[in-house]
C-alpha positions in Angstrom: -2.7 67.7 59.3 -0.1 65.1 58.3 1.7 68.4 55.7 1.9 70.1 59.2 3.6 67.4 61.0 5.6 66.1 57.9 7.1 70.3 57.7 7.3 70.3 61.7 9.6 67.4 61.6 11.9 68.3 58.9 12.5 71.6 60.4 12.6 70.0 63.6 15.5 67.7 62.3 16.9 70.7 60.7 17.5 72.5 63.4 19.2 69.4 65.9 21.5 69.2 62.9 22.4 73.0 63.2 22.1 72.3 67.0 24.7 69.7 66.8 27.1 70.7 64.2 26.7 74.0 65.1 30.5 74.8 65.0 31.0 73.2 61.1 30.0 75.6 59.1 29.1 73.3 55.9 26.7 71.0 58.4 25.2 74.1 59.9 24.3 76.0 57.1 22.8 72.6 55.5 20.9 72.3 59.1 19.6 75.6 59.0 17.9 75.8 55.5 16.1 72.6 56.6 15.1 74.5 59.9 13.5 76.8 58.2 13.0 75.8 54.2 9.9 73.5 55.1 7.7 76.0 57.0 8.5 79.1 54.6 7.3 76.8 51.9 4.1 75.2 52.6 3.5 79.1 53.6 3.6 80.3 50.2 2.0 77.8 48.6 -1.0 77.5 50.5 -4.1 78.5 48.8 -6.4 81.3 49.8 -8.7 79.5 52.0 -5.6 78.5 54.6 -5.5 81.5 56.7 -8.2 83.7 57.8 -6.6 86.9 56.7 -5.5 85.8 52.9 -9.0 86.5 51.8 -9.7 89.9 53.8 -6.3 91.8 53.0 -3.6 89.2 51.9 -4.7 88.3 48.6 -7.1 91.8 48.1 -4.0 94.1 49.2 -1.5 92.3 46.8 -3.8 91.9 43.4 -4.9 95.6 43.8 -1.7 96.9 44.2 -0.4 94.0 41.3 -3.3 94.6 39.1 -3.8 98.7 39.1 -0.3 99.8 38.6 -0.5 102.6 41.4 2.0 104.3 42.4 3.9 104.1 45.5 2.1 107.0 47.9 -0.9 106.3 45.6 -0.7 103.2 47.2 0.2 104.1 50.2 -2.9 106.5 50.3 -5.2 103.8 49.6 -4.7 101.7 52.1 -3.6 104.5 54.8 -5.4 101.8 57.6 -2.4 99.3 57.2 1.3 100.0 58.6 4.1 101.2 55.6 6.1 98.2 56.7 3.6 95.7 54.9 2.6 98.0 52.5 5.9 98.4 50.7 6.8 94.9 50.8 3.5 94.3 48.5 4.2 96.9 46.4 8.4 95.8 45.8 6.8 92.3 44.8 4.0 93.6 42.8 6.7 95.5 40.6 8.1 92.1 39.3 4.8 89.3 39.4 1.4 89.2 40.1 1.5 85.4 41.6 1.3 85.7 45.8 3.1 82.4 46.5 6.5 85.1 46.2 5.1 87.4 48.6 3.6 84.8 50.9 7.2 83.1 50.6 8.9 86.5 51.7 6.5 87.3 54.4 7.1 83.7 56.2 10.7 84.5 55.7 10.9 87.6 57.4 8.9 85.4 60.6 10.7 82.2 60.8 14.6 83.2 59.7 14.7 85.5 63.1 12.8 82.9 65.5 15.5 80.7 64.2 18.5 83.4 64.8 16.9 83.8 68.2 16.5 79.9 69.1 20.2 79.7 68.1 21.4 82.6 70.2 19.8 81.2 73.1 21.3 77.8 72.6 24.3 77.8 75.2 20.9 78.1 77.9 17.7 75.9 76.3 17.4 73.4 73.2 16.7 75.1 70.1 14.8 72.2 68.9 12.6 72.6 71.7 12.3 76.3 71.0 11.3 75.6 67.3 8.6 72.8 68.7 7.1 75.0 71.0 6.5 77.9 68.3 5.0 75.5 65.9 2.6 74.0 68.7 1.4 76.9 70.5 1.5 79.9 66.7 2.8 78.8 63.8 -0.5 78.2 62.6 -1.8 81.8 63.7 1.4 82.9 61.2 -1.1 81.6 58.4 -3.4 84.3 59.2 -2.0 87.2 61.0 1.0 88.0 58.6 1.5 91.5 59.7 1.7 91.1 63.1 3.8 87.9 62.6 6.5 89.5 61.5 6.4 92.5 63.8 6.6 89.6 66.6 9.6 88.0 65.2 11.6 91.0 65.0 10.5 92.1 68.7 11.9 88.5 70.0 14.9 88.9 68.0 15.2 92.8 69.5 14.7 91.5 73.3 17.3 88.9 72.6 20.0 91.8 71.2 19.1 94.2 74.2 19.9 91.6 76.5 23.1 91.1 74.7 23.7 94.8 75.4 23.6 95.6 71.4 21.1 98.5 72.2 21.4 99.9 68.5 20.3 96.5 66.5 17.4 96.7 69.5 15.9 100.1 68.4 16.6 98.8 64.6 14.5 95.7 65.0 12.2 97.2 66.8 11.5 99.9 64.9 11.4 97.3 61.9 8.8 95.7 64.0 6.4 98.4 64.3 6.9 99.7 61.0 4.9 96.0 60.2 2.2 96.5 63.2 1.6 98.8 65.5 1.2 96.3 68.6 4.8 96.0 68.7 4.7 99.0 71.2 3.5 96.7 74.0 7.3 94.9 73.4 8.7 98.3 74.4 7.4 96.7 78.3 10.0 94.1 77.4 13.5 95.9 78.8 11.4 97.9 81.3 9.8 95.0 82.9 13.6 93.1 83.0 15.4 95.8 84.8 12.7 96.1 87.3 12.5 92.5 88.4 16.5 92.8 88.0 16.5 95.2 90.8 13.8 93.3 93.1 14.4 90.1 95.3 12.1 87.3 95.0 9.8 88.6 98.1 9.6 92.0 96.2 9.1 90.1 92.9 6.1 88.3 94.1 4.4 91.9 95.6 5.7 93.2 91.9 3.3 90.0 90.4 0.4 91.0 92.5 0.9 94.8 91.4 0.9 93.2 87.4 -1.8 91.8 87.8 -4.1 94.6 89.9 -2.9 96.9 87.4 -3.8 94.8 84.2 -7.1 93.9 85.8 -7.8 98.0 86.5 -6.3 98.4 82.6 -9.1 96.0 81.2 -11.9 97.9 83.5 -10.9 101.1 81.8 -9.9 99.9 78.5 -13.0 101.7 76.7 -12.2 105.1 77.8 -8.0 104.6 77.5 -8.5 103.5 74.0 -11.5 106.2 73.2 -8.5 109.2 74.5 -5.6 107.4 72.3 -7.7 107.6 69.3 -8.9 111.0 70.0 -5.0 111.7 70.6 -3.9 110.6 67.3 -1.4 108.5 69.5 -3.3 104.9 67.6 -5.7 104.7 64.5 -9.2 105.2 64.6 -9.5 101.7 62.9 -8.8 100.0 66.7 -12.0 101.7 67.4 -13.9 98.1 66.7 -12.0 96.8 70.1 -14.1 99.3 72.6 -16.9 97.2 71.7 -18.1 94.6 74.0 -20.4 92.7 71.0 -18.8 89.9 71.5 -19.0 89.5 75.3 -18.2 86.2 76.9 -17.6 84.3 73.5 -13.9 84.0 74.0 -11.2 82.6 71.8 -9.1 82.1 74.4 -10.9 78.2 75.1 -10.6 76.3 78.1 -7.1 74.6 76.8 -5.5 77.6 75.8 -6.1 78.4 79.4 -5.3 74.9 81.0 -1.5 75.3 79.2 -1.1 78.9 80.2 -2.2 77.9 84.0 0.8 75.2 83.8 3.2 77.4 82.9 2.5 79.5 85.1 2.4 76.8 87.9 5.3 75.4 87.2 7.6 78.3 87.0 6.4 79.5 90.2 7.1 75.8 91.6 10.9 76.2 90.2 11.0 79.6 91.6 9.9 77.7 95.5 12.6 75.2 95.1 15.1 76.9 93.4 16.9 80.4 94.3 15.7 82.9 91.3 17.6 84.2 88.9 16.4 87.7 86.6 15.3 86.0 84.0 13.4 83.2 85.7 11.4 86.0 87.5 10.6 87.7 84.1 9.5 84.8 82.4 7.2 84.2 85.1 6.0 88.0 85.0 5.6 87.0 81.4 3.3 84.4 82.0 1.5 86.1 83.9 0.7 88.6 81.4 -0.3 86.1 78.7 -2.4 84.9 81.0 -4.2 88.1 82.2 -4.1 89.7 78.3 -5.5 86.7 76.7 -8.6 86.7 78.9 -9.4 90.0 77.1 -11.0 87.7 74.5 -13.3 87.6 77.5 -14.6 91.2 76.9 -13.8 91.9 72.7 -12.4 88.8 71.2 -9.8 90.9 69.0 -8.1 91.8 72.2 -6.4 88.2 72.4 -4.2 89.4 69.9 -2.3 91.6 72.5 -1.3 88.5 74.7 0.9 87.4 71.5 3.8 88.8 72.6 3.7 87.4 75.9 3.1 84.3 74.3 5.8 84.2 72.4 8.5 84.6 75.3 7.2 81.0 75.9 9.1 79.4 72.9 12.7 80.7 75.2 10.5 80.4 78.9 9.6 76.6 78.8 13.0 75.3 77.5 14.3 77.2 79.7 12.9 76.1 82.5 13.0 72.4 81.3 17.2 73.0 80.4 18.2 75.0 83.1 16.2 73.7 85.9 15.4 69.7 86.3 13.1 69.3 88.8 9.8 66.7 87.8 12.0 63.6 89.3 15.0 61.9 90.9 16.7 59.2 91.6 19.2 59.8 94.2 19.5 63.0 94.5 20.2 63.9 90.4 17.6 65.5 88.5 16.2 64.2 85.3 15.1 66.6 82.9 13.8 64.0 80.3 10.6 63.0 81.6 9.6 67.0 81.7 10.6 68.0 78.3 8.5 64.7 77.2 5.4 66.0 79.3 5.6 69.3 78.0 5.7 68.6 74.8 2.8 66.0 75.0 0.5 68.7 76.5 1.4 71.1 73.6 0.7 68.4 71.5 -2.3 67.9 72.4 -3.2 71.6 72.5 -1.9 71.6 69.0 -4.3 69.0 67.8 -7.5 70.2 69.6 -6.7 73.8 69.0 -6.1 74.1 65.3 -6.7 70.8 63.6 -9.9 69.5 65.7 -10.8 72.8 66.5 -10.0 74.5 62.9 -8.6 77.8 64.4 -7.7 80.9 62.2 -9.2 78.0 59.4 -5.8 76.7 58.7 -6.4 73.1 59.5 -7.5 71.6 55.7 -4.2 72.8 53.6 -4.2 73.2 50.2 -1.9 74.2 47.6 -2.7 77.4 45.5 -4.5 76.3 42.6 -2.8 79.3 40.3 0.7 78.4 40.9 -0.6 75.7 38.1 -2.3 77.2 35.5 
């Protein structure tokens, strides 16, 4: 636990640097390699117990491809169940060393270099260092396992956040860098679609557009066997998603009672902000948001690989919550001014907390006992 909290807090301290000397370039740059050096590294040197994916295709995928000398569609052919993104990143590194820790290194590269572009662009409305603290509380240790769709996350946050910049081409480019690394970035496409509808609503119409969300998610789940049964038979998504029309694993959620309890907050207190306050677009989306981590992650409910669908949802949290906490001050006052303060402290106590009972007590996606790769030393 304490290599976790030891790397949060020199990125952490990293990234107030950049934060504050964001405008001197020498500071800045020093700022940002701290912001991100610390994470990337424990990443690659972790051993292959840390993660629950490095032993069932991390570490397999990489020494086959490192050990056989197959060729690239050889490769490719081999493995035709895994996206070409992934693939050919394997096989570049396999091409110069056999040792992981320079893929594994790459890989957490190519997740935490554009959350940081993205925390940085969204500076001017939120705290980056907030930003950063909420991704390592609430999925930097799920980064450990699910690699693939990591990275397809990463670039789908840093897509939203160049649509709504109005740079549509460097959009379609990250996205489509996105789903060339997992094919659940699709559900990101709902990203701009969902924005310009609750742009062109008023709050009345925006809570009758929440109630539609979530009648039509709840439908969604009811159906989801036979949806996903004529997509496969469609060729439209791989047979290998086949496992999640399967209800073996009925009412032996991951999603956990304090998963739940944070997401409920949230929730709570956006639509609080959105009573006292007079809505803008995006505080109406990040509530939609919310609303669909919510409703996605109790999929987990009916097959537990479903949670993995709410991750995109979830990840809007790292710009919703300081968001909320920068832009709108509400917890308490003292004469009429707001202080802001006392929330960002509450907030980041509860995720805390989840943080501690989640993946260290709890041991989720077995990333809580770290070690260092015993080959990078022999």
């Amino acid at each position: 636990m304490l290599v976790y909290i030891l790397t949060f807090v020199l990125s952490l301290l990293g990234v107030w640097i950049a934060d504050m000397w964001h405008d001197d370039r020498e500071r800045f740059f020093v700022g940002s390699v701290l912001a991100v050096l610390p994470p990337i590294i424990i990443a690659g040197l972790r051993d292959s117990i840390v993660g629950t994916d490095m032993e069932v295709y991390i570490v397999p995928v990489y020494n086959s491809v490192s050990s056989n000398g197959q060729g690239l569609m050889e490769f490719f052919e081999a493995n035709d169940d895994m996206e070409k993104g992934y693939l050919l990143l394997n096989y570049v590194f396999a091409q110069f060393t056999d040792e992981p820790f320079f893929l594994l290194t790459c890989i957490h590269t190519l997740i935490m270099v554009p959350l940081y572009v993205v925390a940085m662009k969204w500076r001017a409305q939120l705290s980056p260092v907030l930003f950063m603290f909420v991704f390592y509380m609430i999925f930097y240790q799920e980064s450990l396992s699910i690699v693939r769709q990591s990275i397809a996350l990463s670039f789908s946050m840093l897509a939203f956040t160049l649509f709504l910049e109005r740079k549509y081409i460097y959009y379609i480019l990250y996205m489509v860098l996105a789903f060339l690394f997992h094919q659940t970035a699709v559900i990101a496409l709902s990203f701009p679609i969902i924005y310009f509808v609750i742009d062109k609503i008023s709050v009345r119409q925006a809570y009758l557009f929440y109630i539609g969300v979530a009648v039509a998610t709840m439908l969604f789940f009811l159906n989801l066997d036979n949806i996903l049964i004529s997509m496969i038979e469609g060729g439209l998504i791989d047979l290998k998603f086949l496992k999640y029309t399967t209800a073996d694993n009925m009412f032996t959620p991951v999603l956990g009672a304090a998963n739940l309890f944070v997401k409920v907050t949230i929730i709570a207190f956006a639509a609080y902000i959105m009573l006292v306050y007079k809505a803008d677009t995006l505080l109406k989306f990040f509530l939609v948001m919310a609303v669909l981590d919510m409703l996605f992650s109790l999929c987990a409910l009916i097959v537990s690989p479903l949670d993995r669908l709410s991750l995109y949802f979830r990840l809007v949290g790292c710009i919703s919550i300081p968001y909320l906490i920068y832009n709108y001050p509400v917890l308490f006052t003292d004469q009429d001014k707001p202080y802001n303060r006392p929330v960002e402290g509450i907030v980041c106590v509860i995720l805390f907390v989840y943080w501690f009972y989640v993946y260290m007590l709890g041991n989720y996606d077995d990333t809580a006992d770290y070690q260092i790769s015993s080959t990078l030393f022999i």
